[in-house]
N, C-alpha and C positions, 0 to 999 in steps of 0.2 A: 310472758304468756306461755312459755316452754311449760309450768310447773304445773299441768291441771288435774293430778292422780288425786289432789283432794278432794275432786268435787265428788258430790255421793249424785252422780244422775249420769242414766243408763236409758238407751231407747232400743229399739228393735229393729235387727240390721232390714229385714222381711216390710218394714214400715219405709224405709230408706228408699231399698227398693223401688218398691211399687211407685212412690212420690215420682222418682225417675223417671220409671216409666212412663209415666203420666204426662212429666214432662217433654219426654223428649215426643211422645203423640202428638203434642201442639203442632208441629211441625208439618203433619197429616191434614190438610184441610178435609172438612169434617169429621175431625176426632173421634179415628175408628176406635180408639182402646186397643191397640194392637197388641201394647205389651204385654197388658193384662190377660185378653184373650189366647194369647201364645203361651202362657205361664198355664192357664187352664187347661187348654188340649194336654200338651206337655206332660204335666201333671196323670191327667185323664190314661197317658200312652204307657207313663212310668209304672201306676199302678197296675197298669192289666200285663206286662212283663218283668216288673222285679219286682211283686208282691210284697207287705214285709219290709222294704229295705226303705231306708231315710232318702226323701226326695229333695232334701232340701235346698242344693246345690244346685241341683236342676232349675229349680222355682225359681231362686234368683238369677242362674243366666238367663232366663228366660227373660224376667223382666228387663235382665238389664240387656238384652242382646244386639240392641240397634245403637245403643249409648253412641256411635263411633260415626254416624250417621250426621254430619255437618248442615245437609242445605235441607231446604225446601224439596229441590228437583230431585234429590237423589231415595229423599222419604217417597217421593211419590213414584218414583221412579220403582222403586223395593215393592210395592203392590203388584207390580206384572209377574205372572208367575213363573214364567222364564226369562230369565235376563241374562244378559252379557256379563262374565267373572269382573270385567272390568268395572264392573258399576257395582260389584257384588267383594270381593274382593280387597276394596279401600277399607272399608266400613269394619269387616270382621278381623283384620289387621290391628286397625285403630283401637276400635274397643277394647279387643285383646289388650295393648299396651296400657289403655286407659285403664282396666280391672286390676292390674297390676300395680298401679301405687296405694292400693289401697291393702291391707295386710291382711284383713277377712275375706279380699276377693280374689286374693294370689291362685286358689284352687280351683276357681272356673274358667281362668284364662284361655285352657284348651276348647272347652264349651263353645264359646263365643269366636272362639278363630275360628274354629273348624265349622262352626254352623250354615255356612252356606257349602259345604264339601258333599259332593254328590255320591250315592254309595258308590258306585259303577269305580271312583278314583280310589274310594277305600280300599274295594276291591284288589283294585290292581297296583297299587304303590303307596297308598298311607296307611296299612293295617291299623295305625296306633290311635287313629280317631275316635276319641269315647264314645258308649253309648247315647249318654247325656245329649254331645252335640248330632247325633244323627235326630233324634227326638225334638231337637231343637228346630233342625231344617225340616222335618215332617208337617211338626205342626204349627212351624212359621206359614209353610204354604198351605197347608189346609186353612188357616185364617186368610190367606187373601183372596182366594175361591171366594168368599161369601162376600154377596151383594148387599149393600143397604137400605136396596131400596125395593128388594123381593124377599116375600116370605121365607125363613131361614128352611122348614122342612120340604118346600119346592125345589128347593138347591141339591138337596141330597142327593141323590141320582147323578145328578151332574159332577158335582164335588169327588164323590165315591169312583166314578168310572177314570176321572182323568186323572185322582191318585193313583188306581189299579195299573193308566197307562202306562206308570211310570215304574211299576213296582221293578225294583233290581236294578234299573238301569240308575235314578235320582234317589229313589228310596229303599232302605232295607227292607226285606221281603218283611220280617219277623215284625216290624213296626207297623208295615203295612198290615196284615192279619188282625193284630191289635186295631187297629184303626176300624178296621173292618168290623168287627164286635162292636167299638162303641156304636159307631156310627147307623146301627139301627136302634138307639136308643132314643126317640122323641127328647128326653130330657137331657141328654147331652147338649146338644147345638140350640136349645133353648135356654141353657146356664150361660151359652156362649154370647147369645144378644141381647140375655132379659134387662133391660135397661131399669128396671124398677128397683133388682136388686144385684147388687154388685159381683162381679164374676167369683172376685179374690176371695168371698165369702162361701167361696166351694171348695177352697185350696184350705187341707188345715191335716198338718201332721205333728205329732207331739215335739219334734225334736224344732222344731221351725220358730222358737221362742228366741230369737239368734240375741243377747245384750251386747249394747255397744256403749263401751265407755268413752268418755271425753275427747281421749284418742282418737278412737275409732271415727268418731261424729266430725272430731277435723277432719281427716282422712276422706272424709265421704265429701262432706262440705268440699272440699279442696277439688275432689271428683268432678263434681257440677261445678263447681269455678270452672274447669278448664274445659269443659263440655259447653257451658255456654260462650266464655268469651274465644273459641276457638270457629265460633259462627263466623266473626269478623274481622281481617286480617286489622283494621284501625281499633280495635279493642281489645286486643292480646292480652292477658292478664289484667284487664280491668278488676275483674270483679277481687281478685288479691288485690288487687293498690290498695281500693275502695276498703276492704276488709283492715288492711294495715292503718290507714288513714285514721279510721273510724276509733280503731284501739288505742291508738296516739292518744286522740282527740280526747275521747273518752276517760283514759285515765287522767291527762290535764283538767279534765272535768271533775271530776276526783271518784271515777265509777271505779272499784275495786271489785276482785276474786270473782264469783262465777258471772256476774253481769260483764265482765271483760272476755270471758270465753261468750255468751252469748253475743255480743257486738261485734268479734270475729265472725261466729259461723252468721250471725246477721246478714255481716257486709260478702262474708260467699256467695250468699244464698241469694242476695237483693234482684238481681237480675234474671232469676229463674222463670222467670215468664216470659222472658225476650225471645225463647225458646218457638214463643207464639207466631212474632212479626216477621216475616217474609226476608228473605236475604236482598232483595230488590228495595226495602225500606233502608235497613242496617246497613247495605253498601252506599245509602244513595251520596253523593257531595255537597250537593244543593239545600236549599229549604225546601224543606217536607211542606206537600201540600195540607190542605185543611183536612183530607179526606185520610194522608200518610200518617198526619199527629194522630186523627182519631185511632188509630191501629195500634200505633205504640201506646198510647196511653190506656191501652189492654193491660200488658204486660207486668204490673205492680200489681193487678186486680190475682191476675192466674198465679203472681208470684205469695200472694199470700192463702188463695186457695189451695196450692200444691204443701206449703208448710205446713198450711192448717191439718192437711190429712193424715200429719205423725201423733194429733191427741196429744204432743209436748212441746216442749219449747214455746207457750205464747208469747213471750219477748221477741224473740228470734222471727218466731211469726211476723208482730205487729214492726219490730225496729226492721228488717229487712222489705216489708211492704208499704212503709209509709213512707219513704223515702223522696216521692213527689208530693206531702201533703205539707201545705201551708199552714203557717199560723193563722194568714187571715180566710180562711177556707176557700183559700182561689187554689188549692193543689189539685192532686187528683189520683185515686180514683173514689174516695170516699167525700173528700170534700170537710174532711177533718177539722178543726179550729183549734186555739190556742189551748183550754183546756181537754181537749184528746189527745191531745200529744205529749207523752214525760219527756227526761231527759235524754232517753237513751234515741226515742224518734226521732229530738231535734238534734244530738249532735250525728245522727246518721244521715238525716238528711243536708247538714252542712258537709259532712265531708264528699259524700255524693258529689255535691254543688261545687268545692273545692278540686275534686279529684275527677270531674266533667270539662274544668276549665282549664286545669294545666297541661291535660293529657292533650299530646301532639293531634292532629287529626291531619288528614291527605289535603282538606281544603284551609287549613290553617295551621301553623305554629303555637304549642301549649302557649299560656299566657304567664307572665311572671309574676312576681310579686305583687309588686304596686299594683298592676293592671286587675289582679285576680283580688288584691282586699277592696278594689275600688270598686269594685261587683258585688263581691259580697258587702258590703256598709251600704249600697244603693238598695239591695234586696233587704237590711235589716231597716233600713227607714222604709218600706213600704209595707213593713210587718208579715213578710214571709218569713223569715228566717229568727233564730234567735238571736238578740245580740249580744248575750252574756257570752254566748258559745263562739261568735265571732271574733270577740273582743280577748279568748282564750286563743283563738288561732291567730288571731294577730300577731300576739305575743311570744309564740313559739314556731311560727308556719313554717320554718327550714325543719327542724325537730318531725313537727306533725307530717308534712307534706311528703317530705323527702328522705325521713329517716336519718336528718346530720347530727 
């Protein structure tokens, strides 16, 4: 799978993005759109002071600026509009490192670290903080000012007066000003909540067409691999095993050339709704109550909605979201049957199933061989699973499993 400069398929890094964003919002009980609406102000701040000039770097730290952002408490924690470095801090460190394996994202790093940097520090000992990231911290907080549950043009007064308290001390004056001019614009902060029509559909510069080859799309994939399973100290590189598992499996199957890249970024991607369920679920040791399954069994639904929103990859999509759907339609979250499902759903969701039961956990030791086909052979006689695909991992499971 190293050789993928053949495939002729390209998506849009701007597409990537935003998917992100989206994702990593889940984490926000009731899904404020934060990324989105940060990228918009952002944008809004950029144009009314570098006129002219390509924002497109901007756009994307903006989406991507919380990426670094691990729990529940600390998402919710990031709405207060002043907080402790120490809660502020972790987040824009991480990300920073996080934007960094990825080679189109090498160039925002500074963005993203510095975005929660107060100007008053600029000021006095970090001259070298971009404009980009001061714009980023602007109008990260001017998005948590806004209530969801009062009128957005009610606000304004309020919003306006407590940025002004701040001007030069937390914010650059020169942004601030900026801020000032949109901000008696009725249609600004109505772009900002119109939920009818999407924010990002305001954001649009010629240069912002970003293509991402095969490369690039692992790269990113790989990005959200470690974003998500970094939620869990007991699933640390899940979603890579899952991803290698899958490839194995898959070419024993006898899937070749780009449907072997799509069953990678698949098995990246598969868990990107987990993004949703609470850290108090993902940590818990015990049996999940009736009420904790129903939560998780969110997380395939949001993982195929967030794919869906690239307009490419429906493999990718459908093999990375169907991964709890059975053959006898007892899965979930569609409720799928034998023929909804190809082959690349059933051996993804074998390796899933495979790569669920060896992985060590705090309340058990992975399971081995014997123990883990006598699972899977029980689940292919009750018609969840395939048993062509089983009876393939049978036969190779040290190869498939473990990479021998």
């Amino acid at each position: 799978m190293d050789g993928v400069s053949f495939l002729e398929f390209t998506a849009n890094l701007l597409d990537f993005a935003e998917m992100l964003a989206c994702a990593v919002d889940l984490m926000e009980r009731g899904s404020h759109h934060h990324g989105q609406r940060v990228a918009y102000i952002a944008f809004r701040l950029f144009e009314q002071v570098r006129p002219g000039h390509d924002p497109t770097d901007l756009v994307i730290a903006s989406y991507l600026h919380d990426i670094g952002i691990e729990s529940f408490r600390v998402k919710e924690k990031a709405r207060e509009f002043r907080l402790d470095k120490e809660i502020l801090w972790p987040h824009c460190r991480d990300g920073a490192d996080l934007v960094e394996t990825v080679d189109l994202l090498k160039g925002i790093k500074p963005f993203i670290l510095y975005h929660h940097t107060d100007y008053c520090e600029i000021h006095s000992s970090l001259p070298d903080v971009p404009l980009e990231a001061q714009i980023i911290h602007l109008a990260d907080r001017i998005e948590v000012l806004i209530r969801p549950n009062r009128l957005v043009l009610e606000q304004v007064e309020d919003i306006v007066n407590t940025i002004l308290n701040y001007k030069g001390s937390m914010f650059n004056p020169e942004l601030v000003e900026a801020f000032l001019d949109l901000s008696t614009k009725e249609s600004f902060w109505l772009d900002i909540v119109n939920e009818y029509q999407p924010v990002v559909e305001h954001i649009c510069f010629p240069s912002m067409d970003i293509k991402m080859d095969a490369s690039d799309i692992r790269q990113f994939s790989y990005l959200c691999a470690r974003i998500v399973d970094r939620k869990s100290p007991f699933t640390a590189q899940h979603s890579q095993r899952i991803a290698s598992i899958a490839v194995r499996l898959a070419e024993f199957c006898g899937m070749r050339g780009q449907d072997l890249f799509f069953m990678e970024i698949a098995g990246l991607l598969h868990d990107l709704g987990k993004l949703a369920v609470p850290d108090t679920i993902l940590h818990k040791q015990g049996r999940l109550t009736d009420g904790e399954y129903r939560v998780i069994k969110q997380h395939s639904y949001y993982t195929y909605c967030l794919i869906d929103r690239l307009n490419v990859m429906d493999k990718v999509r459908d093999w990375a979201a169907f991964h709890h759907e059975r053959l006898d339609g007892s899965g979930y979250p569609f409720h799928l049957t034998a023929g909804d499902l190809d082959l690349g759903a059933r051996v993804m969701a074998v390796a899933d199933m495979v790569g669920a039961i060896t992985e060590d956990r705090p309340y058990r030791a992975g399971y081995g061989e014997k123990e883990t086909m006598d699972i899977m052979w029980e689940q292919v006689k009750n018609n969840r699973i395939d048993g062509e695909v089983v009876d393939i991992l049978s036969k190779h499971f040290g190869e498939i499993v473990y990479g021998r």
